[in-house]
C-alpha positions in Angstrom: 0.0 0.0 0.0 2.8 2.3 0.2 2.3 2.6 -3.7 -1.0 4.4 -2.8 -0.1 6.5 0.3 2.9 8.5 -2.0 0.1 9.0 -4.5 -2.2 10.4 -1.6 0.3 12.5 -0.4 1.5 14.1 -4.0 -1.7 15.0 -4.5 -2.4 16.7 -1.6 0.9 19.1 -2.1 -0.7 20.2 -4.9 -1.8 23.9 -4.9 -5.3 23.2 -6.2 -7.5 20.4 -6.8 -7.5 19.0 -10.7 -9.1 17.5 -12.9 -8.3 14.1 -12.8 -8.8 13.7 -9.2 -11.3 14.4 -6.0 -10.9 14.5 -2.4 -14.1 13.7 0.0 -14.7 13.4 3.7 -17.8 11.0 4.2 -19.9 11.7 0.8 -21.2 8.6 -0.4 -23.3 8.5 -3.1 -23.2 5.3 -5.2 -24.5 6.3 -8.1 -22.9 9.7 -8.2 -19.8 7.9 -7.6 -20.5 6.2 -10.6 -20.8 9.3 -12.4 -17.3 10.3 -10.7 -15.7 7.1 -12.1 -16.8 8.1 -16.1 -16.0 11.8 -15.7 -12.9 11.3 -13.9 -11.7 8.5 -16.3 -12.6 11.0 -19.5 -10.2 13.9 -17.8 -7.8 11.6 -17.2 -7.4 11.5 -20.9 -7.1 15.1 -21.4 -5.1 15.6 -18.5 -2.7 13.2 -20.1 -3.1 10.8 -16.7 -2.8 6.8 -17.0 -5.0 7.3 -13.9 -7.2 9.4 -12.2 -8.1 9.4 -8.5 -11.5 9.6 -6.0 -9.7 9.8 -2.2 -11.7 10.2 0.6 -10.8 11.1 4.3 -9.1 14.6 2.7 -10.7 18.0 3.1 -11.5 19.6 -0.3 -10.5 22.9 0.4 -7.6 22.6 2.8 -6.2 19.4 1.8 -5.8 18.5 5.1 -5.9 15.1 5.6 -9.1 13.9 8.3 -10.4 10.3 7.5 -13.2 8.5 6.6 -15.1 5.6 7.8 -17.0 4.8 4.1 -17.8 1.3 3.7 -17.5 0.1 0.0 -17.9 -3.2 0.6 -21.8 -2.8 1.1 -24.6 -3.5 -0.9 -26.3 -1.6 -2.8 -29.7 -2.0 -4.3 -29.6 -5.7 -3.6 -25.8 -6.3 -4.8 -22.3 -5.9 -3.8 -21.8 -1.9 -4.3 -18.5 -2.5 -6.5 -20.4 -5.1 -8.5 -23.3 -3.1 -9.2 -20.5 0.2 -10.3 -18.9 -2.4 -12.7 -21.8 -3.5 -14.6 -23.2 0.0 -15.0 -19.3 1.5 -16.4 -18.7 1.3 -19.8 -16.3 -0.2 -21.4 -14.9 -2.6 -18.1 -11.7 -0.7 -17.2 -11.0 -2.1 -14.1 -11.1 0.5 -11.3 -10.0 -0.6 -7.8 -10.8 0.5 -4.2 -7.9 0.7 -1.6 -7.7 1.2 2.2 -4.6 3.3 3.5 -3.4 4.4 6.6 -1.8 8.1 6.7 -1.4 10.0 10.3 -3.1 7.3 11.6 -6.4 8.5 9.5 -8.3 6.0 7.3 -8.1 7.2 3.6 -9.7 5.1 1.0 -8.5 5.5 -2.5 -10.6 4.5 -5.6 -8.1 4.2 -8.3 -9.7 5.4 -12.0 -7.8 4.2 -15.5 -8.1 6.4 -17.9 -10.6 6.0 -20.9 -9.4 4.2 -23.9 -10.1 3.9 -27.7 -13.9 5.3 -26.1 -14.9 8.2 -23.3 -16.0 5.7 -20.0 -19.6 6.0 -19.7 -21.7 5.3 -16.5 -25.7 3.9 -17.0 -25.3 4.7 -20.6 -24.0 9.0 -20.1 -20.4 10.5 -20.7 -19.1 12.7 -18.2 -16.7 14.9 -18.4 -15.3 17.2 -15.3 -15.6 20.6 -15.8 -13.5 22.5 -13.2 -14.4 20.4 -10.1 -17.8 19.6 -11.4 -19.2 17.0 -13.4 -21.5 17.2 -16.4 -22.5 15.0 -19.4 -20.2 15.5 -22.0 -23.5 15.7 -24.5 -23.6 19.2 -23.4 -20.0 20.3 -24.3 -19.5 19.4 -27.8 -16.2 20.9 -27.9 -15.3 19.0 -25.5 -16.6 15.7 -26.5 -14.6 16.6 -30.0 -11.8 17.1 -28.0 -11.9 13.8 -25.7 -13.1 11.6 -29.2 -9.7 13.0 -30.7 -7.1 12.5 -27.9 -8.5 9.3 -27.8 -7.7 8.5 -31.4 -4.5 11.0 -31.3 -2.9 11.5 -28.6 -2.6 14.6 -26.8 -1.8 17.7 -28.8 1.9 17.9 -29.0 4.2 19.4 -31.4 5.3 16.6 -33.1 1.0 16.2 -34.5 -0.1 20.0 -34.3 0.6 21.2 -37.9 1.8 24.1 -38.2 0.3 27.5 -38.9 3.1 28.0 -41.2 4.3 26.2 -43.8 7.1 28.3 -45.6 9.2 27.7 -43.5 13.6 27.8 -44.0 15.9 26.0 -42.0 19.2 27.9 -42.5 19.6 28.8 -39.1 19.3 25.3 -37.6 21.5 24.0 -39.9 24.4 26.1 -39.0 23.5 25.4 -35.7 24.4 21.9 -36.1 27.2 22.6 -38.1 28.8 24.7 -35.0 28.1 21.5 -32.7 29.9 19.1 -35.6 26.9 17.6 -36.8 25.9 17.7 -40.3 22.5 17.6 -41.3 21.1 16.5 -44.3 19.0 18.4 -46.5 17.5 15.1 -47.9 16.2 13.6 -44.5 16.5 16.0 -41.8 13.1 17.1 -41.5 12.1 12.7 -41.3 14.5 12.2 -38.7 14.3 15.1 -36.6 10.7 14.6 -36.7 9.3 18.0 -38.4 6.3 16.6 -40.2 2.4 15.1 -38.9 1.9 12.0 -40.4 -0.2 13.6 -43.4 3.6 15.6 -44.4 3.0 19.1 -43.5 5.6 20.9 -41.2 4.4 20.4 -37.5 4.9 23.0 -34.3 7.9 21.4 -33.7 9.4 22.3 -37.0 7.8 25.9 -36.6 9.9 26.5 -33.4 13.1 25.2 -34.9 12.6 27.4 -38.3 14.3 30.2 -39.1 11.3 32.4 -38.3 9.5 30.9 -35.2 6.6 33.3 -35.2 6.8 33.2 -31.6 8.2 36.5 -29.4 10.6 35.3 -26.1 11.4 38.2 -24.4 13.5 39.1 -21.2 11.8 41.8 -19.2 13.5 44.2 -17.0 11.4 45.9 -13.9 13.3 48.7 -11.9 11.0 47.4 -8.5 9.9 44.1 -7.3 6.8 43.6 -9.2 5.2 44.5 -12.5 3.8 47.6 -11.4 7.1 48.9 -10.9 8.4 51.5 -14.0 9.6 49.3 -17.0 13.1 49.7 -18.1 13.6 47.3 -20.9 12.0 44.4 -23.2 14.6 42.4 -24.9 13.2 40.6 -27.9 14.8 37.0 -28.4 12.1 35.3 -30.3 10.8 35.0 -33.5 14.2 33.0 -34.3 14.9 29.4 -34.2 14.4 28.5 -30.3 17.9 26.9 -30.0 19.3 30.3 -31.1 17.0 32.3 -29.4 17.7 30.1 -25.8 21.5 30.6 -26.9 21.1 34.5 -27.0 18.8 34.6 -23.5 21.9 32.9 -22.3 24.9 35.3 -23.5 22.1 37.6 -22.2 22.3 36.4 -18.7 26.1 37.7 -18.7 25.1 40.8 -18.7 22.8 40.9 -16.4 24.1 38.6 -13.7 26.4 41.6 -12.1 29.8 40.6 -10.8 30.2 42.0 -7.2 33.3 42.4 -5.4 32.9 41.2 -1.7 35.6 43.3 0.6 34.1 42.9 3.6 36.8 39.8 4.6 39.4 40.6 2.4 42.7 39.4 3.3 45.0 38.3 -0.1 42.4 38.2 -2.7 39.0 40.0 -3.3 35.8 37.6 -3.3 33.5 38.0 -6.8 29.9 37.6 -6.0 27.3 37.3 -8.9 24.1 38.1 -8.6 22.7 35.0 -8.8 24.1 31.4 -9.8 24.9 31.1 -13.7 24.5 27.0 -13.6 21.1 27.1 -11.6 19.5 29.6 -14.5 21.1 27.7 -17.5 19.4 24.7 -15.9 16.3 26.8 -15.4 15.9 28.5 -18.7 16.9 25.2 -20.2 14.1 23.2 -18.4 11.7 25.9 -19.3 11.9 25.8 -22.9 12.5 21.6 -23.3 9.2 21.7 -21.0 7.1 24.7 -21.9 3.3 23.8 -23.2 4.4 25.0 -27.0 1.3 23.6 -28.4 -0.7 26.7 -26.1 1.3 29.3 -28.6 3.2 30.7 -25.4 6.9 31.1 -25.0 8.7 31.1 -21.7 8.6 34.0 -20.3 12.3 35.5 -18.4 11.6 38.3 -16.0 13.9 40.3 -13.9 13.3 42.3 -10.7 15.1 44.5 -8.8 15.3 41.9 -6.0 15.5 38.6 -8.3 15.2 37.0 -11.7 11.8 34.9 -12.5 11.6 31.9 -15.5 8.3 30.9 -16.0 7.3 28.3 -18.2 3.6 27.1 -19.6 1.8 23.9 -18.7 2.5 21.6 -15.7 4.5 18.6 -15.0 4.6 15.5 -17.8 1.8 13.2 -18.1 3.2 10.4 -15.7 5.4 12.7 -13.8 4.6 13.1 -10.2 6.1 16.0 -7.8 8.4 13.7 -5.7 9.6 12.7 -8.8 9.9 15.9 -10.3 12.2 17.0 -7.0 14.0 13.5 -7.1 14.9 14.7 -10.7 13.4 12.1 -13.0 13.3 13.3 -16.2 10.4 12.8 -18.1 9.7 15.3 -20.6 7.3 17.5 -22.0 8.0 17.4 -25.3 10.1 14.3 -26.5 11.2 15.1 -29.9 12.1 18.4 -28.9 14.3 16.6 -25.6 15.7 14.5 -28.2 17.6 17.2 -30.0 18.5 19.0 -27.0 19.8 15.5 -25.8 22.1 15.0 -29.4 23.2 18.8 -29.3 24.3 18.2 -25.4 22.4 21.0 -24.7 20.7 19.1 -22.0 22.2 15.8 -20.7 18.6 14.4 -19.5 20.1 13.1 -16.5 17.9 14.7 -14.4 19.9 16.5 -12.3 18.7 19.8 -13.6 15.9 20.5 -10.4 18.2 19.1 -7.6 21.0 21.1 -9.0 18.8 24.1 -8.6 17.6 23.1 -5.0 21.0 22.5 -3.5 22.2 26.1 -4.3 18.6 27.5 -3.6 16.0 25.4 -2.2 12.9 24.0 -3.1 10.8 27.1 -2.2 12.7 29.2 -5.7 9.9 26.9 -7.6 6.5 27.6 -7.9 4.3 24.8 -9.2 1.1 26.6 -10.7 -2.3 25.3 -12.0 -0.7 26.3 -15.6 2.9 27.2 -15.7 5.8 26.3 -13.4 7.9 29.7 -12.0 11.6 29.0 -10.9 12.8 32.5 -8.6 16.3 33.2 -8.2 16.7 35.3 -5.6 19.5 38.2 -6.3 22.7 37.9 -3.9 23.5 41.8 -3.0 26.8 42.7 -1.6 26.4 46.6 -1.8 22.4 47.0 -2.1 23.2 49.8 -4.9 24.4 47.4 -7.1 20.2 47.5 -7.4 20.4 50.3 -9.4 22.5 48.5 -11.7 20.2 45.6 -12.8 17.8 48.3 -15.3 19.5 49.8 -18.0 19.1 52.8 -19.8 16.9 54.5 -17.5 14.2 57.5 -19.0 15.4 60.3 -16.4 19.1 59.6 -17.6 19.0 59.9 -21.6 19.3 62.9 -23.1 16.2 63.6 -24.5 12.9 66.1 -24.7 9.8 65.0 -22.5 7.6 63.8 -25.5 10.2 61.4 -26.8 10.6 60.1 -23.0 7.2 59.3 -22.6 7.1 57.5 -26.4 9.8 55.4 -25.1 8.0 54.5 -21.6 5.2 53.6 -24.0 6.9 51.4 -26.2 9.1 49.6 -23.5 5.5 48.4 -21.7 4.0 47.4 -24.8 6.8 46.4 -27.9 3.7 46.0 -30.2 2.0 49.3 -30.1 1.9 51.1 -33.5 2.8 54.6 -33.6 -1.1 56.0 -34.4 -1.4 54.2 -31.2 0.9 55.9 -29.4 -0.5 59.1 -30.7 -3.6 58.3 -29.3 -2.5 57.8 -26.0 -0.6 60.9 -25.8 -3.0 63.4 -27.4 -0.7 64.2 -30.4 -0.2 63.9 -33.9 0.9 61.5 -36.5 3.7 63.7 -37.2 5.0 64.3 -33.9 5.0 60.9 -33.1 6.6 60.0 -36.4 9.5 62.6 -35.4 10.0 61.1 -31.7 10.2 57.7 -33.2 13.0 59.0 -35.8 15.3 60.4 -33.3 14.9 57.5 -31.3 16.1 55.2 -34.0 18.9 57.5 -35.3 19.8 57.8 -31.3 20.1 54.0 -31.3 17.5 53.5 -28.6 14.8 51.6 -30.9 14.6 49.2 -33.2 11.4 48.4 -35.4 11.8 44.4 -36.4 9.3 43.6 -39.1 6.6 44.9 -40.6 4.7 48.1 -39.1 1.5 46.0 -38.9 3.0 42.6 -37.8 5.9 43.7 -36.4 7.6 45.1 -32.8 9.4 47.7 -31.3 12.9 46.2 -29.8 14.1 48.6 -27.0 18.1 48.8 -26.9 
């Protein structure tokens, strides 16, 4: 039973209640648990689970664990209870009950595989968990279109999400793997790096390794300690091939990660202090991309404060990836195909010591396991607090410049994509006084417009 008591105790470190699993005191409802057992089953597909969960003996809201005394071996409308659940689910896919022992509280644990080839159904109905309730799929067709193709597919994933894009040009990650000593070739890379669905059109994963990504990854620089603080700088790094881009974000990191000389102790030699550990965020920024949620059209996102430097990525742990697991460093990843090449350009070594490399140095409290994205907080290391100061560059109230073309840049640090009849807009002013800001601003060296004026962005300097 040990099996069952980790599983009981991952799930109640989680910050919220999922999905694919449901904590109870002393409900018991047979034929709503039925209903459980077919709803929880069909989110166990979309949730990318091999199993979903029922646990009673935990409070919903606190997680706190208080027992149950539940009896499921009763009967129930003149026949064993589990008997009459098994004849009503279809298809038969084997769900088992199992007593446990935590804190010296009962728990009982009604372990739920997940639907195959067809949603589980319960007296003839399809449920499907919305949130934390459950309702009959009939009534979400989206859904139900959704459940009937993961069931035939898979999960969306970039190796079968075609891309939006299908001009797409590889120069770029071929002299990539040129500078690593590998030589790719033109007549099956795209086959054996896995770039196409099965009908032959360029998937995501292709898409994020093409020369034009289509997808923005940009470091943004606060002068506070949250987002309300003034906004210095937005660094664009995307819309490249992501194995450049994460390469650039990297050399970036130099820059930032301020070396500070420690005298306080000196005796032969002064002691260099960086702002915050260079392996922990390769291992970071690493993880974030190899595991970020791609197929949700969101990048990683790198933020830094005045107090510490955030990397966020989308999406939650791997299907079959539990936290202690996660901690323990087993590596099971997000997106295969896309570990794979990291794994044959030794970008990443997959041995999993990527998490416990960052928790030795820092802790297990730097991550922050969200409902949708996973946050990983290095906290800066001051020697001389106006080494704060530092961290921003370029600051408005230090460049030479009038007021109007001040406030233009403010505007287009906080939002890169504004177009300049926006900005006009905002400030009250003309086309042509805008257009005039932005020109000095460019010759000055302070802006840079990438693309398009319609698709395109505004990269601060």
């Amino acid at each position: 039973m040990e099996k069952y008591i980790n599983i009981v105790k991952s799930l109640i470190r989680r910050n919220d209640e999922e999905e694919w699993y449901e904590f109870k005191e002393n409900w018991f409802e047979p034929y709503e648990i039925g209903a459980y057992i077919s709803s929880l089953s069909n989110a166990a597909v979309l949730c990318g689970k091999e199993y979903a969960y029922l646990v009673w003996g935990i409070q919903n809201g606190t997680h706190k664990i208080v027992g149950t005394d539940i009896d499921y071996q009763i009967d129930y409308k003149k026949e064993p209870f589990q008997h009459y659940l098994a004849r009503q689910v279809f298809p038969s896919i084997g769900f088992v009950f199992h007593t446990i022992e935590i804190d010296e509280k009962r728990i009982v644990v009604l372990e739920i595989p997940a639907a195959v080839k067809v949603p589980t159904s319960f007296d003839g109905t399809r449920y499907i968990r919305i949130g934390s309730s459950k309702e009959s799929v009939a009534k979400y067709p989206e859904r139900e279109a959704l459940l009937f193709d993961v069931l035939k597919n898979g999960l969306p994933s970039v190796e079968n999400v075609e891309s939006e894009y299908q001009d797409l040009s590889f120069e770029k990650l071929f002299t990539y793997y040129a500078g690593r000593g590998i030589t790719l070739k033109q007549e099956n890379f795209k086959k054996n790096l896995g770039l196409l669905t099965k009908e032959g059109k360029y998937n995501l994963l292709a898409q994020l390794l093409s020369d034009d990504s289509h997808i923005p990854i940009r470091v943004s620089i606060f002068k506070g300690e949250t987002k309300g603080s003034p906004l210095f700088s937005v660094k664009e790094f995307g819309n490249t091939c992501i194995l450049v881009a994460l390469e650039k974000i990297l050399d970036y990191s130099d820059v930032i990660n301020i070396v500070q000389a420690d005298e306080e102790e000196r005796k032969m030699t002064r002691n260099e202090v960086n702002l915050f550990n260079a392996d922990a965020f390769r291992e970071a920024l690493i993880n974030s991309f190899v595991h970020n949620k791609w197929v949700d059209g969101n990048a990683p996102m790198i933020t830094v404060y005045s107090n510490r430097i955030e990397i966020l990525s989308r999406g939650f742990l791997a299907p079959g990836q539990t936290i202690d697991g996660f901690y323990a460093g087993e590596s099971v990843p997000v997106n295969q195909k896309l570990s794979d090449i990291f794994l044959q350009l030794h970008i990443s070594e997959r041995s999993g010591r990527g998490v416990p490399k960052i928790t030795e140095i820092y802790g297990k409290d730097v991550f922050d396991l969200r409902e949708n994205s996973i946050a990983v907080t290095l906290p800066f290391a001051f020697v001389d607090e106006k080494v704060v100061d530092k961290v921003a560059y370029k600051p408005v109230d230090k460049i030479e410049m009038n007021s109007t073309q001040a406030k233009v840049l403010d505007i287009i640090r906080d939002n890169p994509d504004i177009t300049q009849p926006q900005i006009a807009a905002k400030l009250g002013l003309g086309k042509t006084a805008i257009q005039n800001c932005v020109v000095v601003l460019k010759k000055n060296g302070y802006i840079e417009r990438v693309g398009s004026n319609k698709r395109g962005y505004w990269k601060v300097m």
